[in-house]
C-alpha positions as CSV (number, residue, x, y, z in Angstrom):
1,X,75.9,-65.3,-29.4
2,X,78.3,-62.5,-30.2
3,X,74.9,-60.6,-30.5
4,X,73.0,-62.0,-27.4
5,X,76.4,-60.5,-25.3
6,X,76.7,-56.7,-27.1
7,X,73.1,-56.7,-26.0
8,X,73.7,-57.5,-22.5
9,X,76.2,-55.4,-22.2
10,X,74.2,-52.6,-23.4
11,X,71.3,-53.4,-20.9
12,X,73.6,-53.6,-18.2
13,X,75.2,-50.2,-19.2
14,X,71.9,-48.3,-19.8
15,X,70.3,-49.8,-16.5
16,X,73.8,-48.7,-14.3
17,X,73.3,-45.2,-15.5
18,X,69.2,-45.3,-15.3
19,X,69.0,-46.4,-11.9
20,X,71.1,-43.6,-10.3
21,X,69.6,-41.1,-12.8
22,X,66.2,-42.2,-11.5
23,X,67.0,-42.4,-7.9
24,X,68.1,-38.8,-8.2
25,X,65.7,-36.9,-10.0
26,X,63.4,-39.3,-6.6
27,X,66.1,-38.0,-4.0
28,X,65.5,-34.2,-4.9
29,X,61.7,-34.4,-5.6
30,X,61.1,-35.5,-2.5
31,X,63.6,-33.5,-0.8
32,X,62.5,-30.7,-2.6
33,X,58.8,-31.5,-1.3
34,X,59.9,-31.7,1.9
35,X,61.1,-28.4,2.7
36,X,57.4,-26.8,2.7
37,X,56.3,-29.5,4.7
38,X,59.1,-28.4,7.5
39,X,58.9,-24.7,7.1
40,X,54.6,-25.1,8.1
41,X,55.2,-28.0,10.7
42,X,58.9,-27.4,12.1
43,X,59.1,-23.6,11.9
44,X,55.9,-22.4,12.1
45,X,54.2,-25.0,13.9
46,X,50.5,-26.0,14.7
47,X,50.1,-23.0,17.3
48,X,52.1,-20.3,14.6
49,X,49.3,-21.2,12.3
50,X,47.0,-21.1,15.2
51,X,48.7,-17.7,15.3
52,X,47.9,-15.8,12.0
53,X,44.4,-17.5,11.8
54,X,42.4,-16.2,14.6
55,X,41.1,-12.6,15.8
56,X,43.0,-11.1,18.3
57,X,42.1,-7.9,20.0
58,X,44.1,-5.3,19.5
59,X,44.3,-1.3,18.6
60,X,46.4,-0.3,15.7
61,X,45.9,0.6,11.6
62,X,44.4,-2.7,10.6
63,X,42.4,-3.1,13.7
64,X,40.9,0.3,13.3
65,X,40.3,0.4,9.6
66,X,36.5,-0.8,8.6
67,X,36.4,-4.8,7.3
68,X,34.7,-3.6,4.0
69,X,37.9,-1.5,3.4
70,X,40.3,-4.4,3.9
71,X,38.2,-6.8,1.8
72,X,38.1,-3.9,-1.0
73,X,42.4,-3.9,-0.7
74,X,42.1,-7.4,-1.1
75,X,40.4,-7.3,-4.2
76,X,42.6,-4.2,-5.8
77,X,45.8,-6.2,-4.8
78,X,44.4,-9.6,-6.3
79,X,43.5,-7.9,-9.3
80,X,46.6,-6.0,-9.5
81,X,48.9,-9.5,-9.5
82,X,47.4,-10.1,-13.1
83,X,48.9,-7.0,-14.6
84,X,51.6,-5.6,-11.8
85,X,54.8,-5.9,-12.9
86,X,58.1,-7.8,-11.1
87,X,59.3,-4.9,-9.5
88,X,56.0,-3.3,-8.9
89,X,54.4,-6.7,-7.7
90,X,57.3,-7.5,-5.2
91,X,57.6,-3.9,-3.7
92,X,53.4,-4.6,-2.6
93,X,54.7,-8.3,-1.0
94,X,57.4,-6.7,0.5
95,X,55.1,-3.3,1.8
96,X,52.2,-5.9,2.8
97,X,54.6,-8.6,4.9
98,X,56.2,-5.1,6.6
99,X,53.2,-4.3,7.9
100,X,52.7,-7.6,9.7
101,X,55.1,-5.4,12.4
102,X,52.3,-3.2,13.2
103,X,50.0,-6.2,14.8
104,X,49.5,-7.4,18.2
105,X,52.8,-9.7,18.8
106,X,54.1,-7.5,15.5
107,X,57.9,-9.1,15.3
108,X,56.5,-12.9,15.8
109,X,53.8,-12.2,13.5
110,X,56.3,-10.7,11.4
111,X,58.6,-13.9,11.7
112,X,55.3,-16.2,10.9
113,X,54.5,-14.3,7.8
114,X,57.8,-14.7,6.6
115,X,57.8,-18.4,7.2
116,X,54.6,-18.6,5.2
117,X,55.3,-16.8,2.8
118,X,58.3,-19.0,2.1
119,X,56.8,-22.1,2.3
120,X,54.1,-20.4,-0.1
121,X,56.8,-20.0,-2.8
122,X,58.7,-22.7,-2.5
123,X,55.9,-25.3,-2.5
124,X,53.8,-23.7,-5.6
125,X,57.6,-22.9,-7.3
126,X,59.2,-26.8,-7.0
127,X,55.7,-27.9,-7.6
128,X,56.2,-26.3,-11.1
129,X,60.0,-26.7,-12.0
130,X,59.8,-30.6,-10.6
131,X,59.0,-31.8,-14.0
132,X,62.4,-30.3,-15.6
133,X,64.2,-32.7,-13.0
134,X,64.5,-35.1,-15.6
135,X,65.6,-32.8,-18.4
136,X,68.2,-31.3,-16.1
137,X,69.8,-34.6,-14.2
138,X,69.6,-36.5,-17.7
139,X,71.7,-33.7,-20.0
140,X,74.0,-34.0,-16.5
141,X,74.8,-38.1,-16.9
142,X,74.9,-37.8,-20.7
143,X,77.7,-34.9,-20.7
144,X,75.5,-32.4,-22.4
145,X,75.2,-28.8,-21.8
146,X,72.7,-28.2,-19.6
147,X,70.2,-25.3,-20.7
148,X,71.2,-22.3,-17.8
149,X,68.4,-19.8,-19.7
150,X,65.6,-22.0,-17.1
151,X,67.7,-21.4,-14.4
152,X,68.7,-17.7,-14.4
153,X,65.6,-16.2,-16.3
154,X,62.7,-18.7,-16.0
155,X,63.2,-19.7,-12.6
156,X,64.3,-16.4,-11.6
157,X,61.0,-15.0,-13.2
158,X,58.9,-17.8,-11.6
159,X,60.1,-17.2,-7.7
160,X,59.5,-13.5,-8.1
161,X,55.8,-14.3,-9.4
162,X,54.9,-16.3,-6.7
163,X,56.2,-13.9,-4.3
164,X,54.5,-11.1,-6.1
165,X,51.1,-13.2,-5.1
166,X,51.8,-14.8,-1.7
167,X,50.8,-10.9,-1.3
168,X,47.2,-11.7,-1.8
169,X,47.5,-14.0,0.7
170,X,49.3,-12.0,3.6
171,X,46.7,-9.6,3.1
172,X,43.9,-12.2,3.5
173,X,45.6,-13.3,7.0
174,X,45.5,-9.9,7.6
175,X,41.6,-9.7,7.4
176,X,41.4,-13.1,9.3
177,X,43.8,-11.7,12.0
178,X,42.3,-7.9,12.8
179,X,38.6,-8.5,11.8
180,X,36.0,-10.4,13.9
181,X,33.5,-12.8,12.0
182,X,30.3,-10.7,12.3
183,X,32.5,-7.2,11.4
184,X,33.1,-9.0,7.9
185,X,29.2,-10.3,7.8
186,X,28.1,-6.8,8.8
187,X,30.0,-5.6,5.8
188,X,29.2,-7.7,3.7
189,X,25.5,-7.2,3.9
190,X,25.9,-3.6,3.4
191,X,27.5,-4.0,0.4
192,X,24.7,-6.4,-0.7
193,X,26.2,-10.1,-0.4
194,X,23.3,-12.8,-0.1
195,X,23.1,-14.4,3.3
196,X,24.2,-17.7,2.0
197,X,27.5,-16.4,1.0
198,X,28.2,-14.8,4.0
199,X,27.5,-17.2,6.5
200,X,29.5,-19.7,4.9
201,X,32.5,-17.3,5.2
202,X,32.1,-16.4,8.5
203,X,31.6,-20.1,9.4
204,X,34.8,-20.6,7.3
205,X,36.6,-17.9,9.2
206,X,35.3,-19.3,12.7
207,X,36.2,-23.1,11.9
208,X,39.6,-22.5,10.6
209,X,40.9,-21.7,14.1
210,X,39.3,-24.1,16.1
211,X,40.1,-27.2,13.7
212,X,43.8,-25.8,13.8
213,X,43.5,-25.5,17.9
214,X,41.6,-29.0,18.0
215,X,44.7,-30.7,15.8
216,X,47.1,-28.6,18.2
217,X,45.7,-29.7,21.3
218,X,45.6,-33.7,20.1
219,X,48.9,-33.6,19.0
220,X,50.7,-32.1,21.5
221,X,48.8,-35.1,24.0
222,X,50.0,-37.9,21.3
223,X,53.5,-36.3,21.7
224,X,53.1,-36.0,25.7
225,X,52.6,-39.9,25.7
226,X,55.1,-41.0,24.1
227,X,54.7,-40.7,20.4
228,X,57.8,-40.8,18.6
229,X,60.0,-40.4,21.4
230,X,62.4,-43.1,20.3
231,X,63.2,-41.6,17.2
232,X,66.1,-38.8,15.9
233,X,65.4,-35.8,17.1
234,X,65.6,-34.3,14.0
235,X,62.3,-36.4,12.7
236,X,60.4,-33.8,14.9
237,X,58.7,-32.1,12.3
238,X,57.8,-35.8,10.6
239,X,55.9,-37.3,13.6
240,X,54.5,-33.8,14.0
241,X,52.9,-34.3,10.7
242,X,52.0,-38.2,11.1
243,X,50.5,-36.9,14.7
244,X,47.8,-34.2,12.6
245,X,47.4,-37.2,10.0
246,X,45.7,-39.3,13.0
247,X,43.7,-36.2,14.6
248,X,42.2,-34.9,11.7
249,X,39.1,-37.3,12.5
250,X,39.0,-37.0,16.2
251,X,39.5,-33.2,15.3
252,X,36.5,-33.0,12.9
253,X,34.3,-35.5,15.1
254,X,34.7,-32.5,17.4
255,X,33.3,-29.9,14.8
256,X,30.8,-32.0,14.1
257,X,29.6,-32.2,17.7
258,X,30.2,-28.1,17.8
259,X,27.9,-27.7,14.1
260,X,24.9,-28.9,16.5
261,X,25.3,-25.4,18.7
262,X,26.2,-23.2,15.8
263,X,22.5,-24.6,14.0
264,X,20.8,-24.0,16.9
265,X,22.3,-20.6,17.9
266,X,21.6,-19.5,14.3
267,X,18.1,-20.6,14.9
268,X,17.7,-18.7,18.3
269,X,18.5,-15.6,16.4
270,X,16.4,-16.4,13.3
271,X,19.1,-15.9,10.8
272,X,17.8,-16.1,7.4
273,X,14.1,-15.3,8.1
274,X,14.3,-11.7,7.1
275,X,15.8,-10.1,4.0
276,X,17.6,-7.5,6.1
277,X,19.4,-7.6,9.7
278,X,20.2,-4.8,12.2
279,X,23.2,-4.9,14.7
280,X,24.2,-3.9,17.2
281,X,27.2,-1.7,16.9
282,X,28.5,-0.5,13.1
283,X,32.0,-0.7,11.6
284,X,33.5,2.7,11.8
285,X,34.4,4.6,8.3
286,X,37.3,7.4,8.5
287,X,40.1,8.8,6.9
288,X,42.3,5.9,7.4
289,X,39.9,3.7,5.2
290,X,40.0,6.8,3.0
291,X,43.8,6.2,2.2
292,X,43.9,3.0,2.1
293,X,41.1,3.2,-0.6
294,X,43.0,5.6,-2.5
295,X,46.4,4.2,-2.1
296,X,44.9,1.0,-3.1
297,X,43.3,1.9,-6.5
298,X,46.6,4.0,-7.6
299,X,48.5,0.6,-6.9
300,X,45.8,-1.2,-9.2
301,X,46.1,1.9,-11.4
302,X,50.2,1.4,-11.8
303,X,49.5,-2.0,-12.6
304,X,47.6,-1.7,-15.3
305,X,49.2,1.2,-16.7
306,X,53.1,0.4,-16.3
């Protein structure tokens, strides 16, 4: 009996500090997982994705430089992230998300990227350190030290990697965002790319915005009517995201009705039935692509060497 009770009290004591250990490391996961989630749906928005998705007319550096250019910067500065140091890799983020300033709408686009890029980070960063939850809130309840080194060097380390390529990413918007769909196919195909490969990107770069404005437009009519309007008003951003939950199929029965026109248009114009295409204006090569080029490569260059 004596037994049966130093038992019981032992299962009692183990499961009064389990439960609250387990509730926490729960509590911050999801809290933690949250915060992405708010940045993209609260912050940003459906329309600020909208935003930094689709081509917008407009005459400045990006607009003017030749989509062959941009998609060879893309490349160096992917490349680079594999070899660039901290310093290096955060002073091309920091250089790249700058720029944003020069678009059409430069200061909100400026604001977006910064958003994203956030959200970018934090999402791919908690989505890594979530796992030491458990190592950190259990040395906490049993009065050990906790190990600080994963904090201030690790962690440190991890943010400014992830920063270092959310660059990659900014400058893909940027293609998106300054390039039109058959500017990037008509480079492409001078560079040699099959026709396969870049219709599916150019489809890819054409869908992206009108799914986005389809969700948009769906939510904002579940929201006109009523949706979630008894709720706190700082649940926003969560019936925002239950709202594109429930118009992702109405949103993609619309794309599927659109994929009907974009066959047949392609069909009109017999894509596909010749090895080689002619167009009807070219993608102008000057000194600006010259310096990005350059620029570009001696980036690449510091990477590798340093």
């Amino acid at each position: 009996m004596l037994s049966l009770k130093c038992g019981g009290r032992k299962l009692g004591l183990s499961l009064a500090v389990g439960v609250p250990f387990v509730l926490a490391e729960w509590v911050l996961f999801f809290v933690g997982a949250a915060v992405p989630v708010y940045i993209i749906f609260g912050l940003m928005g459906l329309s600020g994705l909208r935003e930094i998705t689709r081509y917008e007319n407009h005459d400045s550096l990006y607009y003017r430089l030749n989509p062959a250019t941009k998609l060879a910067a893309l490349f160096m500065v992917a490349l680079s992230s594999t070899f660039a140091g901290l310093y290096l890799g955060l002073l091309a983020t920091g250089v790249i998300l700058a720029s944003y300033a020069t678009l059409l709408h430069g200061g909100e686009k400026l604001k977006l990227g910064t958003l994203f890029t956030v959200a970018v980070v934090w999402g791919t960063v908690w989505g890594s350190v979530s796992g030491r939850l458990s190592f950190l809130i259990g040395a906490e309840a049993n009065g050990t030290l906790i190990d600080t080194s994963f904090l201030f060097r690790q962690l440190t380390r991890l943010v400014a990697t992830e920063v270092a390529v959310s660059g990659v990413f900014l400058l893909a918007l940027i293609l998106v965002m300054t390039s039109t769909p058959s500017a990037v196919m008509r480079s492409l195909r001078k560079i040699g790319v099959p026709n396969p490969i870049t219709f599916s990107l150019v489809v890819g770069m054409r869908t992206v915005p009108l799914l986005l404005e389809a969700i948009n437009a769906i939510v904002k009519v579940q929201l006109m009517r009523g949706f979630g309007s008894r709720g706190a008003r700082w649940f926003g951003p969560l019936y925002v995201v239950i709202a594109a939950v429930f118009a992702l199929i109405p949103a993609l029965i619309y794309l599927l009705r659109g994929a009907r026109n974009t066959a047949i248009s392609t069909g009109t114009r017999a894509f596909g039935a010749y090895k080689t295409r002619t167009y009807f204006s070219s993608s102008p090569f000057g000194l600006a692509d010259v310096v990005v080029l350059v620029l570009g490569a001696a980036f690449l260059t510091c990477a590798i060497l340093l």
